[in-house]
BAGUMAR-906322 format. One record per residue (C-alpha): residue number from 1; residue in one letter; x negated, y negated, z. Coordinates in steps of 0.25 Angstrom, whole numbers, plus 2048, in hexadecimal, padded with zeros to 3 digits. Example, Ala and Ser with C-alpha at 12.3 -4.5 7.8 and 13.67 -1.06 7.14 Angstrom:
REM residues 2
SITE, i, aa, u, v, w
SITE, 1, a, 7CF, 812, 81F
SITE, 2, s, 7C9, 804, 81D
END
This chain:
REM residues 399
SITE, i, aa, u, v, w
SITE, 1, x, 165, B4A, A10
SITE, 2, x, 166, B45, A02
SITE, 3, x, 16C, B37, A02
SITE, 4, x, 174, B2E, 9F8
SITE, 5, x, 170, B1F, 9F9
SITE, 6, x, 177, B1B, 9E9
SITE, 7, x, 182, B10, 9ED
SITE, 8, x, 18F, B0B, 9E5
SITE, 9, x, 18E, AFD, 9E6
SITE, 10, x, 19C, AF5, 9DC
SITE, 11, x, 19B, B01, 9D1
SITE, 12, x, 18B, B02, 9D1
SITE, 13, x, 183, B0D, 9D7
SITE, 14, x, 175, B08, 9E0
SITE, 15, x, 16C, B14, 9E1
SITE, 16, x, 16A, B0E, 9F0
SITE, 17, x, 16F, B02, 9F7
SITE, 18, x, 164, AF9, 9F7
SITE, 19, x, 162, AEE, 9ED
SITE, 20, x, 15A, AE4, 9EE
SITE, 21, x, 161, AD6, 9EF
SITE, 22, x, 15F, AC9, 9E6
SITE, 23, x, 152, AC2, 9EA
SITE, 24, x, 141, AC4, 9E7
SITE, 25, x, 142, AD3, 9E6
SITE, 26, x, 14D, AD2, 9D9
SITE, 27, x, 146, AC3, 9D4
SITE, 28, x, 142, ACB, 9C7
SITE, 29, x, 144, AD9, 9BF
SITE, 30, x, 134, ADD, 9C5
SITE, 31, x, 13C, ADC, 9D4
SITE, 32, x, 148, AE3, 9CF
SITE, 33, x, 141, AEE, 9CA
SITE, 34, x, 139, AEF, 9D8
SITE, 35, x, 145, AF0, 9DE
SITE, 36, x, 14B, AFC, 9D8
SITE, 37, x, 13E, B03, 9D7
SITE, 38, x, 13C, B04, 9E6
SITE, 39, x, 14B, B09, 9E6
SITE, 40, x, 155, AFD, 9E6
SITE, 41, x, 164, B01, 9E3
SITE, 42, x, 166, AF3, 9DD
SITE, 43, x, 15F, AE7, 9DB
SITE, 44, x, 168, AD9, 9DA
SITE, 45, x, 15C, ACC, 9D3
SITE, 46, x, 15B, AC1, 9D8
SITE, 47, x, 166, AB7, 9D5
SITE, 48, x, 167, AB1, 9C8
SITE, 49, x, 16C, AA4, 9C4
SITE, 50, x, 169, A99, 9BC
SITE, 51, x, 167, A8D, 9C5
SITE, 52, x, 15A, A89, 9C4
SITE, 53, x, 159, A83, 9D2
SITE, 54, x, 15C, A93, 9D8
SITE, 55, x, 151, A98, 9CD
SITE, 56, x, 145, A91, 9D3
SITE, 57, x, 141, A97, 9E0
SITE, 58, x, 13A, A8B, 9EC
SITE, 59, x, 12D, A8F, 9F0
SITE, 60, x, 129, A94, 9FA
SITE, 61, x, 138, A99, 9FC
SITE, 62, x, 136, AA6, A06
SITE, 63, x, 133, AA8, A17
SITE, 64, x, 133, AB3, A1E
SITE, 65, x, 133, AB2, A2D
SITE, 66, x, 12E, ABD, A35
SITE, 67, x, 125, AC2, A29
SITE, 68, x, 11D, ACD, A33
SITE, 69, x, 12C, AD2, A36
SITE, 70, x, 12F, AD3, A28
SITE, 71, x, 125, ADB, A23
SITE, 72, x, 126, AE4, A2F
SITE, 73, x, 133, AE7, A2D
SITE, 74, x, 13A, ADE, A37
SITE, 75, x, 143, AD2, A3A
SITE, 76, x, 13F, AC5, A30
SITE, 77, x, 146, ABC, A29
SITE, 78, x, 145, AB8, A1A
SITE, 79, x, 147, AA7, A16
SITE, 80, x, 146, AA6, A09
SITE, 81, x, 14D, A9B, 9FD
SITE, 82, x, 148, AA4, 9F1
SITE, 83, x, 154, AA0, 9E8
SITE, 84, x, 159, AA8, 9DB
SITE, 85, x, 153, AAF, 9D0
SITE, 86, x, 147, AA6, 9C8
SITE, 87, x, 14D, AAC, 9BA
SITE, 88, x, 159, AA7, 9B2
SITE, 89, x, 164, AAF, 9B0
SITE, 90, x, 160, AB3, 9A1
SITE, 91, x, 151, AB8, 9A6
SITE, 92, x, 15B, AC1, 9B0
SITE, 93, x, 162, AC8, 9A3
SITE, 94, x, 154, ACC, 99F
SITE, 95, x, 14D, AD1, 9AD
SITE, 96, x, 15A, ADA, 9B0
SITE, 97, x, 159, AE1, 9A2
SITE, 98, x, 14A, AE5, 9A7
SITE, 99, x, 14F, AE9, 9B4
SITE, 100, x, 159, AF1, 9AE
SITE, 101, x, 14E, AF7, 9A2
SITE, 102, x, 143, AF9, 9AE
SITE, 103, x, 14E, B01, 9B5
SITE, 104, x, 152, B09, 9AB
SITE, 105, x, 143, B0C, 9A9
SITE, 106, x, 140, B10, 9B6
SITE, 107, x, 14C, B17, 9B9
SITE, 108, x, 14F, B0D, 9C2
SITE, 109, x, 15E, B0D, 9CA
SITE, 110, x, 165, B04, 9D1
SITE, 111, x, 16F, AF8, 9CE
SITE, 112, x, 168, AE9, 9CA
SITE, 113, x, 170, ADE, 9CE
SITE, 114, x, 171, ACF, 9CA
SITE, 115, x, 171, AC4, 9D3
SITE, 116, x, 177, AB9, 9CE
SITE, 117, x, 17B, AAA, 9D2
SITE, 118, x, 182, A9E, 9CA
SITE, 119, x, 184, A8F, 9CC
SITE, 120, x, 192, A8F, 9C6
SITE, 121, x, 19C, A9A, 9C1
SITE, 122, x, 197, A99, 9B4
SITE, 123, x, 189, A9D, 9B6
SITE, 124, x, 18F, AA7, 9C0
SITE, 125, x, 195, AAE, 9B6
SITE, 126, x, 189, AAC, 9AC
SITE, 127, x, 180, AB2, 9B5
SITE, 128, x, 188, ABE, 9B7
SITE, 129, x, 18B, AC2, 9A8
SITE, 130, x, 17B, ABE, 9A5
SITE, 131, x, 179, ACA, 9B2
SITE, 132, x, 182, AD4, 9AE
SITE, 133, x, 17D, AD3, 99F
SITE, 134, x, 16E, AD5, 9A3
SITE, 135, x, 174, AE3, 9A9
SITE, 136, x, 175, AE1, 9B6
SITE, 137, x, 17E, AEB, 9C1
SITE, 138, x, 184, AE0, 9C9
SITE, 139, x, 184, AD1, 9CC
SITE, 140, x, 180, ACD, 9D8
SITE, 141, x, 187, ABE, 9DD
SITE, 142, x, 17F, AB6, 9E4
SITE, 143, x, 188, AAD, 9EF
SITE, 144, x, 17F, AB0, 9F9
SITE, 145, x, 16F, AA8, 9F6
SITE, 146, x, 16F, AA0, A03
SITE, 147, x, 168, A95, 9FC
SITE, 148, x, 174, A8E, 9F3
SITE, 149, x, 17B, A85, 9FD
SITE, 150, x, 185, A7E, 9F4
SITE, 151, x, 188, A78, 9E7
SITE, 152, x, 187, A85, 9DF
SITE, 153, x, 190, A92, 9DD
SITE, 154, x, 184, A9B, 9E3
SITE, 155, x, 17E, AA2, 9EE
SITE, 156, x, 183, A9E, 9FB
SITE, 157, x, 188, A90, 9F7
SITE, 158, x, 196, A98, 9F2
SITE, 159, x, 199, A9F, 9FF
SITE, 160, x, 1A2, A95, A05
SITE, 161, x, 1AD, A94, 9F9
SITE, 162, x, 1B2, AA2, 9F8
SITE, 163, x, 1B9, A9B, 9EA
SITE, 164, x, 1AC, A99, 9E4
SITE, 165, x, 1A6, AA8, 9E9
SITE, 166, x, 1B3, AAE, 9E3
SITE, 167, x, 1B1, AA6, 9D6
SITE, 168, x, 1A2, AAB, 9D3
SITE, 169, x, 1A4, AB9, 9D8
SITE, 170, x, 1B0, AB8, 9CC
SITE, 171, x, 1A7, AB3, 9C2
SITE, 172, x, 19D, ABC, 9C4
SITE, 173, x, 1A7, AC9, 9C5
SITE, 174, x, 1AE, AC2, 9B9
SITE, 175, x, 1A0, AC1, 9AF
SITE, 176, x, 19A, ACF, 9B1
SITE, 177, x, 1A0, ADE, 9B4
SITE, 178, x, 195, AE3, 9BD
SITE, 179, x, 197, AE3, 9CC
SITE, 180, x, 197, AD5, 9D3
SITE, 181, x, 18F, AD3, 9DF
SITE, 182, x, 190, AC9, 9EC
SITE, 183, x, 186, AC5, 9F4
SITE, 184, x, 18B, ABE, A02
SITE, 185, x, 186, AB5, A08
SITE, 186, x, 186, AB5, A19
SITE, 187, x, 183, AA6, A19
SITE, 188, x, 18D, A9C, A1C
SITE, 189, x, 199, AA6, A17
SITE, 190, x, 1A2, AB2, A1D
SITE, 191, x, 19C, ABD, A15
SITE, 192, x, 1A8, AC5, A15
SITE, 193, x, 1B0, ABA, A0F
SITE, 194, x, 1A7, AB9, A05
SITE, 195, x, 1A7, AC9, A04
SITE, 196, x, 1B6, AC7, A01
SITE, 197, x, 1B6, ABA, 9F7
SITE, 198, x, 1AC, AC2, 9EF
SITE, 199, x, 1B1, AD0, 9EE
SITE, 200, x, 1C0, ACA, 9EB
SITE, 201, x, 1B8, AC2, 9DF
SITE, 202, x, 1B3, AD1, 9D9
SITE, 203, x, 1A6, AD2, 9E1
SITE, 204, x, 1A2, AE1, 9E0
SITE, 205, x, 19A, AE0, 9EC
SITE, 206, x, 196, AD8, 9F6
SITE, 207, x, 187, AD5, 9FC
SITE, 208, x, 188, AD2, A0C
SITE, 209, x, 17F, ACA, A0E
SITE, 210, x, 173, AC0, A08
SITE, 211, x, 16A, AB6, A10
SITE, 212, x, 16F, AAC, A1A
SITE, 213, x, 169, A9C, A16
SITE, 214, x, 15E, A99, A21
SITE, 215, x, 153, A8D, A26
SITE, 216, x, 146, A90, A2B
SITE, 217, x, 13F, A83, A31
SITE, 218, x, 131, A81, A37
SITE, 219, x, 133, A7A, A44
SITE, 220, x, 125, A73, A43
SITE, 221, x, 127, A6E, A33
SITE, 222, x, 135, A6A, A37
SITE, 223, x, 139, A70, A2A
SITE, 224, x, 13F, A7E, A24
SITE, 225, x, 134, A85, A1F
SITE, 226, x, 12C, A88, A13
SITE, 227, x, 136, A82, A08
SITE, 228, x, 13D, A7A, A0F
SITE, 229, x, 14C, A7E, A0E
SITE, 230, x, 156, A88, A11
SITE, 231, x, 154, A97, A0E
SITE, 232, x, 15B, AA5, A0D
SITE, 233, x, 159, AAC, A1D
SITE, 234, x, 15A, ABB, A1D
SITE, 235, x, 153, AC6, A22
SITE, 236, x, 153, AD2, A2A
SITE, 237, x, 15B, ACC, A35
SITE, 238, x, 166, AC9, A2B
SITE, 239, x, 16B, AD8, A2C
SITE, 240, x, 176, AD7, A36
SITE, 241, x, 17B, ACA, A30
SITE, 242, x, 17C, AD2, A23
SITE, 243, x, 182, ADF, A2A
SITE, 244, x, 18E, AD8, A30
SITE, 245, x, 192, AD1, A25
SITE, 246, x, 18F, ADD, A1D
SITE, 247, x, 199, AE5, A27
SITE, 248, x, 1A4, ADA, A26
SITE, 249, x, 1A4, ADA, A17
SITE, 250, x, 1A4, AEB, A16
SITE, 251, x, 1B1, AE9, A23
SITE, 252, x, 1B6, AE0, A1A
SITE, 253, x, 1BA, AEA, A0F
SITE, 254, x, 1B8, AE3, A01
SITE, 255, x, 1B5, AF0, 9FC
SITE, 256, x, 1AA, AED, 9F3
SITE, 257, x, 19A, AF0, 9F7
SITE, 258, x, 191, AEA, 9FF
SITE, 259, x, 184, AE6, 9FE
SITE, 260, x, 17E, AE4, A0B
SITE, 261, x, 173, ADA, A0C
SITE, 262, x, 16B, ACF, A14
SITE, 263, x, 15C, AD3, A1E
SITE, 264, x, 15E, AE0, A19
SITE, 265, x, 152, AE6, A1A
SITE, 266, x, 151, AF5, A1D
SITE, 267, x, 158, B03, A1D
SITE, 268, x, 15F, B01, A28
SITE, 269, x, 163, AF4, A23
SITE, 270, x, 169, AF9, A17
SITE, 271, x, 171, B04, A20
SITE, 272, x, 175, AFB, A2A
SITE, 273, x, 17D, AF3, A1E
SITE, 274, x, 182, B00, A16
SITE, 275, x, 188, B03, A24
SITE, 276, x, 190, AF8, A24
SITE, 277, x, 197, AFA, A18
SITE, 278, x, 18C, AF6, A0E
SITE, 279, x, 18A, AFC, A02
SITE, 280, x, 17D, AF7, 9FF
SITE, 281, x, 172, AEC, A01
SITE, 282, x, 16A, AE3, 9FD
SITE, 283, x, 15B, AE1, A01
SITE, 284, x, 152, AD4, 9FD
SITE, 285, x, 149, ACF, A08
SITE, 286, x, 147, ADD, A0E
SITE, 287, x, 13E, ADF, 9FF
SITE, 288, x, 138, AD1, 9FF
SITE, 289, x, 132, AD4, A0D
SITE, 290, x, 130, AE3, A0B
SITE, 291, x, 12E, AE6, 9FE
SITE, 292, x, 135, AEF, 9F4
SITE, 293, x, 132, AFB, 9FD
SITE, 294, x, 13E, AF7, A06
SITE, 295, x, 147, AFE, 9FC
SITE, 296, x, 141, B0C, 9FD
SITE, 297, x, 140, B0B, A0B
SITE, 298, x, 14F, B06, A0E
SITE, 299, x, 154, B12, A04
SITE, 300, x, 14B, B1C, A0D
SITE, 301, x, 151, B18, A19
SITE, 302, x, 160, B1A, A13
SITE, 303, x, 15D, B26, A0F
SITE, 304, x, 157, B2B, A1A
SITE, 305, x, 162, B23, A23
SITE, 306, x, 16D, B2B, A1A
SITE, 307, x, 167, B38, A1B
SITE, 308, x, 166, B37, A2A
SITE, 309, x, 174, B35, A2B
SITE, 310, x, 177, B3E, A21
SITE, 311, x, 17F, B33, A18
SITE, 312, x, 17F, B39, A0B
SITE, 313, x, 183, B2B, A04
SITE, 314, x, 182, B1D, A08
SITE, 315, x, 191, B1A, A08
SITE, 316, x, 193, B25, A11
SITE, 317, x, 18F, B1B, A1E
SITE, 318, x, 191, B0F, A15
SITE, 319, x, 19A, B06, A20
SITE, 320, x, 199, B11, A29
SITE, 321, x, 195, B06, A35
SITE, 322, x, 19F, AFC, A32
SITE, 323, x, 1A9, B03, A3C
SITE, 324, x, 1A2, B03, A46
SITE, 325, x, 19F, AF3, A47
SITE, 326, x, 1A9, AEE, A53
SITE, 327, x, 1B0, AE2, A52
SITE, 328, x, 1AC, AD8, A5C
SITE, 329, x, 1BC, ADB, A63
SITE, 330, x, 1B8, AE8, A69
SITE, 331, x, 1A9, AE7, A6B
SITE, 332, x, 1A7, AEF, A78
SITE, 333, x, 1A7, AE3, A84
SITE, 334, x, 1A5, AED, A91
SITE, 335, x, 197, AED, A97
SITE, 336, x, 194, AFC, A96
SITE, 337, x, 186, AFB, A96
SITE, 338, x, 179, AFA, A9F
SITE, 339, x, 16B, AF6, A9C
SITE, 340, x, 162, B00, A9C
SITE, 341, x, 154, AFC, A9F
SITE, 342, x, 148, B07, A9A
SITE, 343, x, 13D, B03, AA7
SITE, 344, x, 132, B0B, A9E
SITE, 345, x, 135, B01, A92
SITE, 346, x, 137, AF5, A9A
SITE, 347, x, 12C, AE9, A9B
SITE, 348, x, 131, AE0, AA3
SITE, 349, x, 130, AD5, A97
SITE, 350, x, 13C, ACF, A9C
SITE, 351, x, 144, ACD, A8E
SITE, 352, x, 14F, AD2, A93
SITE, 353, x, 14F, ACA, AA0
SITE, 354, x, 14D, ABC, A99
SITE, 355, x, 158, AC0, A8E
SITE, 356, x, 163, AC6, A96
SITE, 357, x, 16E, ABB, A96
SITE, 358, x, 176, AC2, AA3
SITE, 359, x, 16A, AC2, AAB
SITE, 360, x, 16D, AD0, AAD
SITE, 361, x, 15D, AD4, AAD
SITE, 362, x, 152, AD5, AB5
SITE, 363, x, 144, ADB, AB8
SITE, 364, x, 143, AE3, AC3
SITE, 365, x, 137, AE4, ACD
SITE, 366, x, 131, AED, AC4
SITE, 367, x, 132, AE2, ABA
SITE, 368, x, 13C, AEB, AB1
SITE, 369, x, 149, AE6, AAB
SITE, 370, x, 156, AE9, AB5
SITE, 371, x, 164, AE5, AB0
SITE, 372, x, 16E, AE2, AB8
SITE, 373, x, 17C, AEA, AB4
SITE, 374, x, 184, AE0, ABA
SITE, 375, x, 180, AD3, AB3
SITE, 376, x, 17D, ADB, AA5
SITE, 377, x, 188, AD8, A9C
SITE, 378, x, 182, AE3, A91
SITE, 379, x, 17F, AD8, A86
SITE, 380, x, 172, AE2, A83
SITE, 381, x, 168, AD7, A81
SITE, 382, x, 15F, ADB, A88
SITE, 383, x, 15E, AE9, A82
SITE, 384, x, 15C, AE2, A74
SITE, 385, x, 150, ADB, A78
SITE, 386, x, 149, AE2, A81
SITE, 387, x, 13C, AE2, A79
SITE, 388, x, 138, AF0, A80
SITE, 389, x, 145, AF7, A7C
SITE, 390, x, 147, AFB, A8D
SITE, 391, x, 156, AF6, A8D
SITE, 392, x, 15F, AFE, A88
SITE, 393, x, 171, AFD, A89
SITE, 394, x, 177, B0A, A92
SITE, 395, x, 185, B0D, A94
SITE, 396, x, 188, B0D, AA2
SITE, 397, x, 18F, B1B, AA2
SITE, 398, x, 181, B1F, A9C
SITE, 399, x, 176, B28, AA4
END
């Protein structure tokens, strides 16, 4: 089955919904290209400003934990502080006319996005005329970078004054005609009141959501690691943060796009957040840990998702999932279940035992897990964490 993966996002078409978020993978017009020639539908730079203090990256300034899982695949988490882009704005106006040259060149597609950032609202609306006149689709407003704290009308410092997220998304929308674009932070904010400030300032759409601020210490250096200080914290293991304040935002109907965003890390990440009600998404770590090759290998697996469902189109299961979240009020409280216990699979480990908080679990003469019905109270703890996969839910009624 033939397949449609283009996507409409605030008057622009993508010819997929991956783009690759601001960060190392946009830090020049080299990185930008990379992007769309393994088969990006966007590619946001990295933020651009003019404080100098945001232009000179600390060294060393990025930690991953996990580091075998990552490159494997699996569940890590990514530390960094990298900050915004090295450049000045005016180098910018001459690295998106050679994107835009090289695309044209290659026959390149896909949307090129600006990220931007200012100290005040002046340079806010400075920045954004100095993006949109270098040919950029869209802008991208970063209230999100979990390293501004205070003191300066950027990054995650503005999410507590909705006054002051209102005012820079106006300025923005008011300097240039292309599309305005969010970024939410999850940190020390309600997302979806953000989501709501934003879109009733003019934002065209919404990205939900960056990295969370982190510590990593070393116990016997009594001291956080490497450079000392606070860092962005994100990974794979952000996804279901980002998914249900994803889902909150798409319930909420703003009625513009979203952008999911936040561990996203493969196909199935991607179709988890369409799912929900995005629209589109955003990748960055996922391509520093894996390489470029992510982007081809999350359109496969759309594609082949899609065709196996026979979903001609993306928006034809876009938010399809959202309907079948329950509200906390009606989730199920009857005890309908039994554990089931596979002797063939079962090792006698004792996990389940040792974890089970209703002392409901045993092992039997044979030295195989037994549960006892009665003192069971279904929690099904112990069939997540069976290391052997020998436990298993069965409704009672079942034969």
């Amino acid at each position: 089955m033939n397949v449609d993966l283009t996507v409409d996002l605030a008057k622009l078409r993508l010819p997929n919904p991956i783009i690759v978020a601001s960060g190392p993978p946009s830090m020049s017009p080299d990185r930008i290209l990379k992007s769309f020639k393994y088969g990006a539908g966007g590619v946001v730079s990295k933020t651009i400003g003019f404080d100098p203090v945001m232009q000179l990256q600390p060294k060393p300034r990025m930690y991953v934990t996990n580091s075998k899982d990552a490159l494997a695949g699996k569940q890590y988490s990514f530390y960094s502080i990298d900050l915004m882009s090295e450049y000045p704005p005016e180098k910018w106006v001459r690295f998106f006319k050679k994107v835009r040259e090289d695309m044209k060149q290659n026959r390149l597609d896909g949307i090129l996005v600006a990220s931007i950032a200012g100290r005040d609202y002046e340079e806010w609306e400075r920045l954004a005329k100095i993006v949109e006149g270098a040919g950029v689709d869209a802008v991208e407003t970063n209230l999100s970078c979990p390293h501004v704290e205070k003191g300066k009308l950027m990054g995650r410092a503005t999410a507590g004054d909705p006054a002051v997220v209102k005012n820079i998304i106006k300025t923005v929308r008011g300097a240039c005609a292309v599309p305005v674009i969010c970024k939410i932070t999850p940190h020390g904010a309600n997302p979806v009141e953000l989501a709501k400030t934003m879109v009733s300032a003019g934002a065209n759409a919404l990205v939900s959501t960056a990295r969370f601020q982190g510590l990593v210490m070393d116990p016997d250096g009594m001291r956080p690691i490497l450079w000392g200080g606070y860092g962005g914290y994100g990974g794979p293991w952000q996804v279901p943060i980002s998914l249900s304040w994803t889902a909150h935002i798409a319930a909420s109907g703003l009625g513009v796009p979203i952008i999911g965003s936040g561990g996203i890390s493969s196909g199935d990440d991607m179709l988890k957040f369409i799912m929900v009600g995005a629209d589109a998404v955003q990748i960055c770590t996922a391509v520093m840990i894996l390489g470029y090759e992510i982007i081809p290998r999350m359109k496969e697996r759309l594609e082949q998702w899609m065709g196996s469902k026979h979903f001609a189109r993306i928006r034809k299961f876009r938010g399809r999932s959202l309907g079948k979240i329950i509200a906390l009020e009606d989730l199920p409280r009857n005890k309908v279940y039994r554990i089931g216990v596979n002797g063939e699979k079962c090792t006698s480990c004792g996990v389940c035992v040792r974890a089970c908080p209703y002392d409901a679990i045993s092992l039997d003469q044979g030295k195989k897990a037994i549960v006892d019905d009665r003192k069971c109270d279904n929690c099904g703890l112990c069939v997540s964490i069976c290391p052997f996969d020998a436990m298993k839910l069965e409704k009672k009624n079942s034969s």
